[in-house]
MDTraj code that builds the backbone (N, CA, C; nanometers):
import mdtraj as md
import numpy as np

residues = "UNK UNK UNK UNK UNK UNK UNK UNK UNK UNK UNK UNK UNK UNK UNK UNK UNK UNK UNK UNK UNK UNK UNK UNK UNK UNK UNK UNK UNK UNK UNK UNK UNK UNK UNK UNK UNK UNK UNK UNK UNK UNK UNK UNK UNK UNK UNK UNK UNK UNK UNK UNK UNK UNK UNK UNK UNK UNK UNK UNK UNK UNK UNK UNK UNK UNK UNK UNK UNK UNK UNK UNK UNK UNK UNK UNK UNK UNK UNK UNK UNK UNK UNK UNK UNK UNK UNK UNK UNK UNK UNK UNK UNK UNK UNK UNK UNK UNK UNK UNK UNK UNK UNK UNK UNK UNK UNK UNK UNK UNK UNK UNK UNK UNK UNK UNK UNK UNK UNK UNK UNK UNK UNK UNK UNK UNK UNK UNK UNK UNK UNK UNK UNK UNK UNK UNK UNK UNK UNK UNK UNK UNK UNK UNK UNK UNK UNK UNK UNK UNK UNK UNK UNK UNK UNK UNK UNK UNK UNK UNK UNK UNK UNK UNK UNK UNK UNK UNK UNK UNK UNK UNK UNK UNK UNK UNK UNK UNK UNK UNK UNK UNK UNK UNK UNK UNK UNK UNK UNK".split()
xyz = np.array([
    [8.2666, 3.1769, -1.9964],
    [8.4056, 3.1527, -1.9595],
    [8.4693, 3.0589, -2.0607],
    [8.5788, 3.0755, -2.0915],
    [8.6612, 2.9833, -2.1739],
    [8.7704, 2.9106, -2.0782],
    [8.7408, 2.8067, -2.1256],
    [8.7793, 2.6759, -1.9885],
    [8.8976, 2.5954, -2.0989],
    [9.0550, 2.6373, -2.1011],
    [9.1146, 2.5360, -2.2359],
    [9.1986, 2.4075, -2.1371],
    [9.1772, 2.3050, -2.2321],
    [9.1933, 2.2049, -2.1838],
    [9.3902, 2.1411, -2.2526],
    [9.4920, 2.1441, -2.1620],
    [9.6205, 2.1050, -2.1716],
    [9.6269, 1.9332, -2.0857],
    [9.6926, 1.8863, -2.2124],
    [9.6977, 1.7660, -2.1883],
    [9.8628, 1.7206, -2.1684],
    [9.8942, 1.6964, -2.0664],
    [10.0796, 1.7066, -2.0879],
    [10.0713, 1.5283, -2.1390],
    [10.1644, 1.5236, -2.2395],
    [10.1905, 1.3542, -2.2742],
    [10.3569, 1.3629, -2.3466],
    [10.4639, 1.4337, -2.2739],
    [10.5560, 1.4227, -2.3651],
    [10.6664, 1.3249, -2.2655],
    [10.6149, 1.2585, -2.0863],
    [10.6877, 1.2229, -2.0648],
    [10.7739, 1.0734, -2.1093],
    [10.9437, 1.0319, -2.0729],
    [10.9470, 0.9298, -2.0975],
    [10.8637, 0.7967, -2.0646],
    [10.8137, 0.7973, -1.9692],
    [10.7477, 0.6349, -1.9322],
    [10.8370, 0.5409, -1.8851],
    [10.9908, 0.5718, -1.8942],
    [11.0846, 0.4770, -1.8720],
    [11.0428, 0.3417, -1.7840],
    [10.9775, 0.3848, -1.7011],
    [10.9279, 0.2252, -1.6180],
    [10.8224, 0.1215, -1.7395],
    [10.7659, 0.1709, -1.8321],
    [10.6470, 0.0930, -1.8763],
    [10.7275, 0.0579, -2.0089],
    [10.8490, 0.0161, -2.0356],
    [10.9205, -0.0034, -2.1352],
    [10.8161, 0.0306, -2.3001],
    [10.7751, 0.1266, -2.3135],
    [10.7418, 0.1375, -2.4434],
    [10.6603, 0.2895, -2.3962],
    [10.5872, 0.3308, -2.5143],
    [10.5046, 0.4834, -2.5038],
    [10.3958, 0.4645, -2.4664],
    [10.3637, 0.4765, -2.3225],
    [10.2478, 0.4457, -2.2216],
    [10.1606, 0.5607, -2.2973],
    [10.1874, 0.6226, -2.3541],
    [10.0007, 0.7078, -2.4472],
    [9.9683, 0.6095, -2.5242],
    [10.0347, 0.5485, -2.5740],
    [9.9576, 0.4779, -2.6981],
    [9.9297, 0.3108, -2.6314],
    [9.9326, 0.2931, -2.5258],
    [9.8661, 0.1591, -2.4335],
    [9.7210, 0.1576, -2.4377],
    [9.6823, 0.0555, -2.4596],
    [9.5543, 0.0539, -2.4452],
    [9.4692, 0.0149, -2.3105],
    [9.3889, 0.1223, -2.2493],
    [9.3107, 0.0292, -2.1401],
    [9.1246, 0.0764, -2.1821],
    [9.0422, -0.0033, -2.2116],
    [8.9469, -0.0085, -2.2425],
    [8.9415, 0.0197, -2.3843],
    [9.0012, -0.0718, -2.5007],
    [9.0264, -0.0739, -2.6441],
    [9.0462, 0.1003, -2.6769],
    [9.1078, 0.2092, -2.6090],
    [9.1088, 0.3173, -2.6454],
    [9.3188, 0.3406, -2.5800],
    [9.3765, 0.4308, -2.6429],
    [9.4911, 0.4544, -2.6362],
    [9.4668, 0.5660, -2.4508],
    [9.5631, 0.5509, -2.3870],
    [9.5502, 0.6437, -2.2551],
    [9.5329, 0.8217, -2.3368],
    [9.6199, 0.7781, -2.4224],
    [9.6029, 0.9550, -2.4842],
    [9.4725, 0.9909, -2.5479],
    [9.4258, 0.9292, -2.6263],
    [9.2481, 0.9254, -2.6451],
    [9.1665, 0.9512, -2.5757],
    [9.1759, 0.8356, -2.4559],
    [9.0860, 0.9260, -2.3236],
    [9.0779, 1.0436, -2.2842],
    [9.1925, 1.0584, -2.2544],
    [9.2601, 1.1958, -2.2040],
    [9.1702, 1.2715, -2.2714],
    [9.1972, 1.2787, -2.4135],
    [9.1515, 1.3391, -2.5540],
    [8.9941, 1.3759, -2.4994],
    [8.9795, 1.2608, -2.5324],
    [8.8283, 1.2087, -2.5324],
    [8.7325, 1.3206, -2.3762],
    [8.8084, 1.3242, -2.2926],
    [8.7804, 1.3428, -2.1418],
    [8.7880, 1.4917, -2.1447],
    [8.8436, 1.5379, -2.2144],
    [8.8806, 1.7356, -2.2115],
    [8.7932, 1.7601, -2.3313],
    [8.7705, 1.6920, -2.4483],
    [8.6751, 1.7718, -2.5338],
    [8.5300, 1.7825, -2.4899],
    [8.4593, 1.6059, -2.4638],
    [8.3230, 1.5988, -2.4030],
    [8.3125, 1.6680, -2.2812],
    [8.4419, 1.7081, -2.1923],
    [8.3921, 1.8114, -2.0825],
    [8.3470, 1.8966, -2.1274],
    [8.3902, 1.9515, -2.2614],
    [8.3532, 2.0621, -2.2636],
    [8.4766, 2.2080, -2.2746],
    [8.5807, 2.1109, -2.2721],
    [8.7081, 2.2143, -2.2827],
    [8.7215, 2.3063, -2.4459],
    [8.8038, 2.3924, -2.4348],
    [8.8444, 2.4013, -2.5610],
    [8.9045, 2.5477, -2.5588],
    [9.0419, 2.5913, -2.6651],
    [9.0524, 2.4966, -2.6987],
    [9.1239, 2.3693, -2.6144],
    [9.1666, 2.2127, -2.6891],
    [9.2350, 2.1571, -2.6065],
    [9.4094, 2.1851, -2.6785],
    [9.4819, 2.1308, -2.5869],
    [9.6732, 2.1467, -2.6715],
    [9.6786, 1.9942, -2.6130],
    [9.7829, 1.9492, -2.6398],
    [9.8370, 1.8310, -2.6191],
    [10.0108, 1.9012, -2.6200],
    [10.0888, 1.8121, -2.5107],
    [10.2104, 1.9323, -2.5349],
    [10.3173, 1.7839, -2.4953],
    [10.3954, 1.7445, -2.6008],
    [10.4280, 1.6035, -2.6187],
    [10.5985, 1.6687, -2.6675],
    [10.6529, 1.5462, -2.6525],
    [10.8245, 1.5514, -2.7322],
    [10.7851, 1.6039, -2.8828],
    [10.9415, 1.6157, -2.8985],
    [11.0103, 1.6427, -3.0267],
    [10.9291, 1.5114, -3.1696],
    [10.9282, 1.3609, -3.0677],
    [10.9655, 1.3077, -3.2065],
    [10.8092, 1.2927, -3.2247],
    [10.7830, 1.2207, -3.3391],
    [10.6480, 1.2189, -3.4458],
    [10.5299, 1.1401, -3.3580],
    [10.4101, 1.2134, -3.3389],
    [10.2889, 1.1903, -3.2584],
    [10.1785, 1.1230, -3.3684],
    [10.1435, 1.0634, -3.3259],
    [9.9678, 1.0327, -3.3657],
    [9.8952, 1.0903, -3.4646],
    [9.8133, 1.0882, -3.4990],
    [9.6763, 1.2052, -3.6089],
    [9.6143, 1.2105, -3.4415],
    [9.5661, 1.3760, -3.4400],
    [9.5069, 1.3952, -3.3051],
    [9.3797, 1.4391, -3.3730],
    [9.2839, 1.4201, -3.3213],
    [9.1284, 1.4523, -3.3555],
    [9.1087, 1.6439, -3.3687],
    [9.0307, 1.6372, -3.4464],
    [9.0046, 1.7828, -3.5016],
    [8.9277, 1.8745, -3.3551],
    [9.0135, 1.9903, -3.3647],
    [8.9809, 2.1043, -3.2388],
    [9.1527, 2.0620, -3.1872],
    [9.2111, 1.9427, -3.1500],
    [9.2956, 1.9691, -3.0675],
    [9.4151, 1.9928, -3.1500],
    [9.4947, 2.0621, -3.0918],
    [9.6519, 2.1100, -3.1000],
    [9.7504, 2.0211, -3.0400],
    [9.8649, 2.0677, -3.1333],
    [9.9982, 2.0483, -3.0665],
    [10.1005, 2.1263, -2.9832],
    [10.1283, 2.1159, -2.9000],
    [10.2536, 2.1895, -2.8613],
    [10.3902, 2.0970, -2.8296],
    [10.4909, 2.1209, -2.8712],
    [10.6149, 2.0750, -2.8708],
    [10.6842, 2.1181, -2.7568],
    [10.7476, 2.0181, -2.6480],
    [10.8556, 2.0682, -2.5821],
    [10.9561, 1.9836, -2.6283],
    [11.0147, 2.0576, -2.6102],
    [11.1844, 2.0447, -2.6794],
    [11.2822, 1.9537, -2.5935],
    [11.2720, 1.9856, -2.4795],
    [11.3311, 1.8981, -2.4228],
    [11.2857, 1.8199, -2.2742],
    [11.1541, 1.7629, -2.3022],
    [11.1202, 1.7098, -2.1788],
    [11.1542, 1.6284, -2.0676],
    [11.3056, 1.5933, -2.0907],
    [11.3667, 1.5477, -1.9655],
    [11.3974, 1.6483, -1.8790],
    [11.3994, 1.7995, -1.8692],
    [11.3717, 1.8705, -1.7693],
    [11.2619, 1.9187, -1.6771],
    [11.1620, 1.7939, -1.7270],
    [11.0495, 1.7804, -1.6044],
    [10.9674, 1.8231, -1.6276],
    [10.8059, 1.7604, -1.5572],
    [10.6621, 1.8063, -1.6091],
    [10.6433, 1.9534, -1.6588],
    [10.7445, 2.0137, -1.5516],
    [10.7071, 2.1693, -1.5671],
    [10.7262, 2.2526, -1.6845],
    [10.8413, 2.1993, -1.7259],
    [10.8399, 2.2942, -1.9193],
    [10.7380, 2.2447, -1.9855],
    [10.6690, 2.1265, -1.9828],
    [10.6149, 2.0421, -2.0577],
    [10.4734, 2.1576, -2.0146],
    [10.4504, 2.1924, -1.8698],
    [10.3458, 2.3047, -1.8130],
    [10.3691, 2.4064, -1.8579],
    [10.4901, 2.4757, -1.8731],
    [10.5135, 2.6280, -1.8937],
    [10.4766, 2.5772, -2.0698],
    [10.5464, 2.5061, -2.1659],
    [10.5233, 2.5204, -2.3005],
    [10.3880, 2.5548, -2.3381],
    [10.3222, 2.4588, -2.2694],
    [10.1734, 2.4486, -2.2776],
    [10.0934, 2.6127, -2.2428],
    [10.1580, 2.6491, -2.1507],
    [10.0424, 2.7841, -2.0831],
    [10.1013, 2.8848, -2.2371],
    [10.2144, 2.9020, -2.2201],
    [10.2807, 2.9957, -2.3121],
    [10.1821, 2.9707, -2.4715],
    [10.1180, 2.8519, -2.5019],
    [10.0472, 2.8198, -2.6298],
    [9.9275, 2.9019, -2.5975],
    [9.8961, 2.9261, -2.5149],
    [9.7353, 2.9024, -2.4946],
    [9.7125, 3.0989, -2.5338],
    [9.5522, 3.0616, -2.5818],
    [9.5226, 3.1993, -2.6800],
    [9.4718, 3.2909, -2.5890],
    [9.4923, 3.4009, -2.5879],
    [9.5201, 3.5109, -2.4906],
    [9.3643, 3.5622, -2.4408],
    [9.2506, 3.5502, -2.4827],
    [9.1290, 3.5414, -2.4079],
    [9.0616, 3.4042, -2.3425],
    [9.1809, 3.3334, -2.2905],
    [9.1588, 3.1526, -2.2102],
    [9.1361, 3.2431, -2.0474],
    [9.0549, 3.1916, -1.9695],
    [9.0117, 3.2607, -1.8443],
    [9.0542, 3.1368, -1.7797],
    [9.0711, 3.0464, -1.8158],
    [9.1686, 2.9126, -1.7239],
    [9.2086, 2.7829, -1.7716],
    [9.2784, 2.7421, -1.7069],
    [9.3503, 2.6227, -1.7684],
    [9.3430, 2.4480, -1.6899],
    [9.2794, 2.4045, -1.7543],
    [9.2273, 2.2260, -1.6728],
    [9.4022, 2.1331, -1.7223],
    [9.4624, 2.1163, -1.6658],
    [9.5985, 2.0417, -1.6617],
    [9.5321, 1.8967, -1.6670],
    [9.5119, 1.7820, -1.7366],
    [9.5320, 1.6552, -1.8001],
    [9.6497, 1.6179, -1.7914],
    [9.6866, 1.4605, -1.7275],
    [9.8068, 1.4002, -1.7530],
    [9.6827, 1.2795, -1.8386],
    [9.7826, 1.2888, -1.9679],
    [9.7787, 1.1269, -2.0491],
    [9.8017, 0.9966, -2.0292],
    [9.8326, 0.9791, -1.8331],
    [9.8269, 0.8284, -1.8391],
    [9.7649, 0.8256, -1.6843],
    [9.6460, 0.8344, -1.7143],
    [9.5082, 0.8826, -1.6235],
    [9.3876, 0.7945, -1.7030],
    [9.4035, 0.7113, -1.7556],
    [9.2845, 0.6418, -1.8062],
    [9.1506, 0.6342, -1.7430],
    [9.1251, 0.6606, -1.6333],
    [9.0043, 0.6254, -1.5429],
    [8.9105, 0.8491, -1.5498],
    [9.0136, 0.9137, -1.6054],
    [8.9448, 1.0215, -1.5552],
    [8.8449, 1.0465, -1.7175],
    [8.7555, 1.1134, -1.6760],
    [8.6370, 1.1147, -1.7535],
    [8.5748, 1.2229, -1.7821],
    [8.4705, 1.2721, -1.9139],
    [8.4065, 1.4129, -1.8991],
    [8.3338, 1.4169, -1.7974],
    [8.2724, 1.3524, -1.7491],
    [8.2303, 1.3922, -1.6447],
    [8.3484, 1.4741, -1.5342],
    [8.4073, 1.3970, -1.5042],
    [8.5288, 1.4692, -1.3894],
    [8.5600, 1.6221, -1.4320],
    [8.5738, 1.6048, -1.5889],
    [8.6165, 1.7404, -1.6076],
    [8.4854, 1.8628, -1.5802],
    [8.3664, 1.8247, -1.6453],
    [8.2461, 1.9146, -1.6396],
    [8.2454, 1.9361, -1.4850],
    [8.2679, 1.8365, -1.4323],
    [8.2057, 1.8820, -1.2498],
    [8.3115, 2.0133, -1.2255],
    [8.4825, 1.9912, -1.2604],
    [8.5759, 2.0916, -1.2415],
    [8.5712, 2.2163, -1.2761],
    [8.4652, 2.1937, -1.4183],
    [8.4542, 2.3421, -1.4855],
    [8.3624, 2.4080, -1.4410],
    [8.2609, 2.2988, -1.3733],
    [8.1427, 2.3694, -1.3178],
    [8.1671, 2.4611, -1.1501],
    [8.2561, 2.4063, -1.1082],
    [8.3144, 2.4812, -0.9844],
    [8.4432, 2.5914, -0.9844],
    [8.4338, 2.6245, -1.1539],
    [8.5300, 2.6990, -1.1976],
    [8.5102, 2.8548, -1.1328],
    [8.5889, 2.9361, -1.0448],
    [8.6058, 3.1104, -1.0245],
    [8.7360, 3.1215, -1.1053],
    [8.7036, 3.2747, -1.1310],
    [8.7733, 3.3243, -1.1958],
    [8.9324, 3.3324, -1.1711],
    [8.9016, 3.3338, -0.9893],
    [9.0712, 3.3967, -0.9208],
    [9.1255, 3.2311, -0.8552],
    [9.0273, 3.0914, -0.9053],
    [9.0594, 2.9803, -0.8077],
    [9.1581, 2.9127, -0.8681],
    [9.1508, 2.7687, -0.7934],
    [9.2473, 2.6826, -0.8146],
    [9.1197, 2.5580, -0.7887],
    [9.1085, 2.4825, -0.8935],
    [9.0085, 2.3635, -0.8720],
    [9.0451, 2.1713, -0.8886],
    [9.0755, 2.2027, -0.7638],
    [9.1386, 2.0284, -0.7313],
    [8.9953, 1.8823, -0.6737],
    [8.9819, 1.8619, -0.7607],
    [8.8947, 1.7371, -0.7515],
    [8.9515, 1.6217, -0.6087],
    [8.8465, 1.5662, -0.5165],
    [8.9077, 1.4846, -0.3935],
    [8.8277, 1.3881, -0.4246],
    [8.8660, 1.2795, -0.3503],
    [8.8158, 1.1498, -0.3600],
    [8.8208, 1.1029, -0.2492],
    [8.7528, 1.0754, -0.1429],
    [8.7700, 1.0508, -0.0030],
    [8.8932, 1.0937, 0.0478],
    [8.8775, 1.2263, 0.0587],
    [9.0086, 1.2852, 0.1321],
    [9.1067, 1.3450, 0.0457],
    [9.1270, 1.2595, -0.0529],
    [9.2206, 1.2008, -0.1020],
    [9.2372, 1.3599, -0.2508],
    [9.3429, 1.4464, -0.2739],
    [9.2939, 1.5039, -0.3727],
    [9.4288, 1.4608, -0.5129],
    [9.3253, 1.4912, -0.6332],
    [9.4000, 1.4061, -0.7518],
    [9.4089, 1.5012, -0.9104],
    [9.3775, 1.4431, -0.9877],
    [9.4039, 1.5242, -1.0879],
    [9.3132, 1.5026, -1.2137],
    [9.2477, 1.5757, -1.2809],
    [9.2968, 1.6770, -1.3510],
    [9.2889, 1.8095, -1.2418],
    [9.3408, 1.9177, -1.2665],
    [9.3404, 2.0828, -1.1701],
    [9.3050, 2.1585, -1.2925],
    [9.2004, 2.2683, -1.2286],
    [9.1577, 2.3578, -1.3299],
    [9.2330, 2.5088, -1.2717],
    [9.3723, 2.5629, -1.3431],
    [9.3821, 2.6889, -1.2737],
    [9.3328, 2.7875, -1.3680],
    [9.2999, 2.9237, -1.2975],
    [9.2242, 3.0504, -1.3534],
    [9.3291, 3.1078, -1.4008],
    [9.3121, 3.2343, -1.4505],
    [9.4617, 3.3055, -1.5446],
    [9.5773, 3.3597, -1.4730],
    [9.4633, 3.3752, -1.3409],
    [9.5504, 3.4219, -1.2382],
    [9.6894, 3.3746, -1.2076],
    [9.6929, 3.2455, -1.2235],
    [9.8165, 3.1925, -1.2333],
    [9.9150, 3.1758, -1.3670],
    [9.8740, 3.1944, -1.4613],
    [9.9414, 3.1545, -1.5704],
    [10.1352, 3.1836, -1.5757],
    [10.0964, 3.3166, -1.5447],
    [10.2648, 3.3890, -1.5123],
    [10.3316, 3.3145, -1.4505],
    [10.2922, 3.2214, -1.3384],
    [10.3137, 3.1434, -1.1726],
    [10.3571, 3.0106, -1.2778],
    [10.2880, 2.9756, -1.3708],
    [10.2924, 2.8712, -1.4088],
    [10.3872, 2.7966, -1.5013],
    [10.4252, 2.9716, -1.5658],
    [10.5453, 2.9981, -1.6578],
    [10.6658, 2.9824, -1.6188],
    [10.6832, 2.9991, -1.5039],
    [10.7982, 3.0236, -1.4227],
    [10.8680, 2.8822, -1.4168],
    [10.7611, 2.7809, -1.3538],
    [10.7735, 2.6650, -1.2956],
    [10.9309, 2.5554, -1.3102],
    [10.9896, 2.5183, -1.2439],
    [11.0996, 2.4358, -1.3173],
    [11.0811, 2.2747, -1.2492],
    [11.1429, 2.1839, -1.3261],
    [11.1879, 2.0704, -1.2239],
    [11.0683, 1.9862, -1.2867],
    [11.0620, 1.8400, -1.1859],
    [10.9342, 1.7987, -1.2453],
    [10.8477, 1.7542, -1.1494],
    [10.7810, 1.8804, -1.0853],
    [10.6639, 1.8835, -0.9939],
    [10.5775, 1.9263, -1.0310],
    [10.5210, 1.9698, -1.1673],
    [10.3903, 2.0359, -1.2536],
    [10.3673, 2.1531, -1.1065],
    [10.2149, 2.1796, -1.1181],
    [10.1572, 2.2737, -1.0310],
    [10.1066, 2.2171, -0.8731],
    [10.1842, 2.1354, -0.8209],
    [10.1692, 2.1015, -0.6997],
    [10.2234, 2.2014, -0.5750],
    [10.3150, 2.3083, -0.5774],
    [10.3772, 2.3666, -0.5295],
    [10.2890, 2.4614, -0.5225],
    [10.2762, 2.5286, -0.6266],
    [10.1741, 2.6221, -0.6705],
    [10.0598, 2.6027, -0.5850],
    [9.9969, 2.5382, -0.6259],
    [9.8264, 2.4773, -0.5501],
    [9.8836, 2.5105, -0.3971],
    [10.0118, 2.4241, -0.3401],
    [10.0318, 2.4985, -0.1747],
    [10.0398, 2.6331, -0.1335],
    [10.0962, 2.6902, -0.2586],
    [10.1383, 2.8249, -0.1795],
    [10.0203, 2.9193, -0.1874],
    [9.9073, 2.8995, -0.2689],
    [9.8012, 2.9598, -0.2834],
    [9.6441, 2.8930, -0.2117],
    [9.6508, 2.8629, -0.1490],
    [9.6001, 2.7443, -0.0249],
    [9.4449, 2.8179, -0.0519],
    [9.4124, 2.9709, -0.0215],
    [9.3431, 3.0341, -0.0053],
    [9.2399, 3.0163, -0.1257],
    [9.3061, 3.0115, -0.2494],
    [9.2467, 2.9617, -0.3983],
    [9.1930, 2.8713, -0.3986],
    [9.2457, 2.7310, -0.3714],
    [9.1741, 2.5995, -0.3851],
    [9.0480, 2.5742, -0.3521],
    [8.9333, 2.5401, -0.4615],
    [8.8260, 2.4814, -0.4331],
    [8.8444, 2.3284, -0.4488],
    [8.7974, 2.2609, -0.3619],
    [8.8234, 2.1273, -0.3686],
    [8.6957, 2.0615, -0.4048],
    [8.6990, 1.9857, -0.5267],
    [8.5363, 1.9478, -0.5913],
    [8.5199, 1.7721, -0.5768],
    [8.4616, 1.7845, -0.4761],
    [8.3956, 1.6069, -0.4549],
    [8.3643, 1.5549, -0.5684],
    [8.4344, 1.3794, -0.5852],
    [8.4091, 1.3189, -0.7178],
    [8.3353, 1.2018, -0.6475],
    [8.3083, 1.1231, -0.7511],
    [8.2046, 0.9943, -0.7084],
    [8.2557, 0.8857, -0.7063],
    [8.4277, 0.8987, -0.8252],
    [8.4506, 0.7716, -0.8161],
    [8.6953, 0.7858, -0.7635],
    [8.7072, 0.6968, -0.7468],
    [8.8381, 0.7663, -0.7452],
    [8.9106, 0.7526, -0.8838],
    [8.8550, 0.7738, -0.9763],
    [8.9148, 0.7821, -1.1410],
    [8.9998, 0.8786, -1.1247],
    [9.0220, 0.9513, -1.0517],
    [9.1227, 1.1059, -1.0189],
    [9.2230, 1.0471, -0.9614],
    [9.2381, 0.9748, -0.8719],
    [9.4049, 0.9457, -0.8262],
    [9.4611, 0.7954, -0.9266],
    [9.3971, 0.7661, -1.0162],
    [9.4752, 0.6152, -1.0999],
    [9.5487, 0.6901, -1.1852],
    [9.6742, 0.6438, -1.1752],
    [9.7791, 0.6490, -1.2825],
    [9.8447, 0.5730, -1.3149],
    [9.8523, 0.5029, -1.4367],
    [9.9664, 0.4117, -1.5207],
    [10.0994, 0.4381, -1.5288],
    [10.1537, 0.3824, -1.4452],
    [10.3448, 0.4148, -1.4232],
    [10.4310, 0.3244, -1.4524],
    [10.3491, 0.1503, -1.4484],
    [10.4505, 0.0769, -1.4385],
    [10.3600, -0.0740, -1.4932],
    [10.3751, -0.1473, -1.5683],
    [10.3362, -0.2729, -1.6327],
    [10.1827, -0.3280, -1.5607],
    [10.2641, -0.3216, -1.4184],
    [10.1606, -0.3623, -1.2850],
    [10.0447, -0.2770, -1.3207],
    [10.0565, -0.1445, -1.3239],
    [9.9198, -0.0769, -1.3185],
    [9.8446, -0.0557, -1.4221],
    [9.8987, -0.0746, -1.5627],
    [9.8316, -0.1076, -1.6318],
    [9.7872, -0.2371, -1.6467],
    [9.8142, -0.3445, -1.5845],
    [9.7203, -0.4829, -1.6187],
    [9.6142, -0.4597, -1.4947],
    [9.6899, -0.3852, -1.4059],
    [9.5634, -0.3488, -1.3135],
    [9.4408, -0.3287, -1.3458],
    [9.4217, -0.2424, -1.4647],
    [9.2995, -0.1705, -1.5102],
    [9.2801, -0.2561, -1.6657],
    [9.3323, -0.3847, -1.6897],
    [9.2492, -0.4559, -1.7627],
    [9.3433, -0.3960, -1.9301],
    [9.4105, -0.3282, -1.8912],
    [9.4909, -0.2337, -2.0341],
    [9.6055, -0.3782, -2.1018],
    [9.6574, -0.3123, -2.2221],
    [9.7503, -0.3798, -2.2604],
    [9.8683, -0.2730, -2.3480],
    [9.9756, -0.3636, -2.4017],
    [10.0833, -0.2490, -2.4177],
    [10.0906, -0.2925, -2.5941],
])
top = md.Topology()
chain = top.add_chain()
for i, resn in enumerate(residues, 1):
    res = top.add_residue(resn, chain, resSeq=i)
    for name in ("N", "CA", "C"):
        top.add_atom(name, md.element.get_by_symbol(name[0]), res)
traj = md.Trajectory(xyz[None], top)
């Protein structure tokens, strides 16, 4: 199976006054991890699907994809991304870049509970979080998408799809949104 790994990082951050990818929490940039977390899973290929203006040197295997105008919400930033992806990909693991706590491990367990026709949402006491691995089955579904709710809608209306894959730690629901949560996790800006 080919498992490609999309990393969305083109949003503003407006609460974390500066470009929350390039923050550091554990001497590594949030986008590195990310990076770091979809290749050692085991993804590939990976995209990274970021703004217009000038990005980083990204490590060899991963890509770029450009959305053009990402103030119309996670979801173009989702549709740009699926629309990249190379036409024998059997599914797609969705990465947000300011997820510092999620890990290859998280991803290998996701890929390892990968079907062909599913939807694979990682839980954490109850609790379910992110990265999501969808199959191709959705891709069209995914294209469509508008606004900025990524594939949360999606994952409801297909209820029947979802495998839900027990994690060990809650590295799946932390996200960096706001100054607070990154000193939370020991990071700096």
């Amino acid at each position: 199976m080919s498992l490609a790994g999309l990393v969305l990082a083109a949003g503003r951050a407006s609460r974390m006054g500066g470009d929350k990818r390039l923050m550091r929490v554990q001497g590594r940039t949030m986008l590195e991890t990310a990076l770091a977390a979809a290749l050692d899973g085991g993804l590939g290929p990976v995209l990274v699907v970021t703004g217009p203006e000038a990005q980083p040197e990204f490590p060899p295997g991963v890509g770029r994809v450009v959305n053009a105008d990402p103030a119309e919400g996670m979801a173009s930033s989702l549709a740009a991304g699926v629309v990249a992806l190379p036409e024998g990909v059997d599914g797609v693991m969705v990465l947000l870049a300011d997820m510092p706590r999620v890990s290859a491990a998280h991803v290998a367990a996701l890929a390892a509970a990968f079907r062909p026709d599913g939807i694979c949402v990682p839980v954490f006491q109850g609790r379910r979080g992110n990265p999501v691995l969808l199959s191709r089955r959705f891709f069209a579904a995914m294209r469509a998408l508008t606004g900025d709710k990524g594939a949360r809608g999606l994952i409801a209306q297909h209820a029947e799809a979802v495998i839900e894959v027990p994690m060990a730690d809650d590295g799946i629901l932390i996200d960096v949104d706001t100054p607070e949560s990154l000193r939370a996790l020991g990071g700096e800006g």
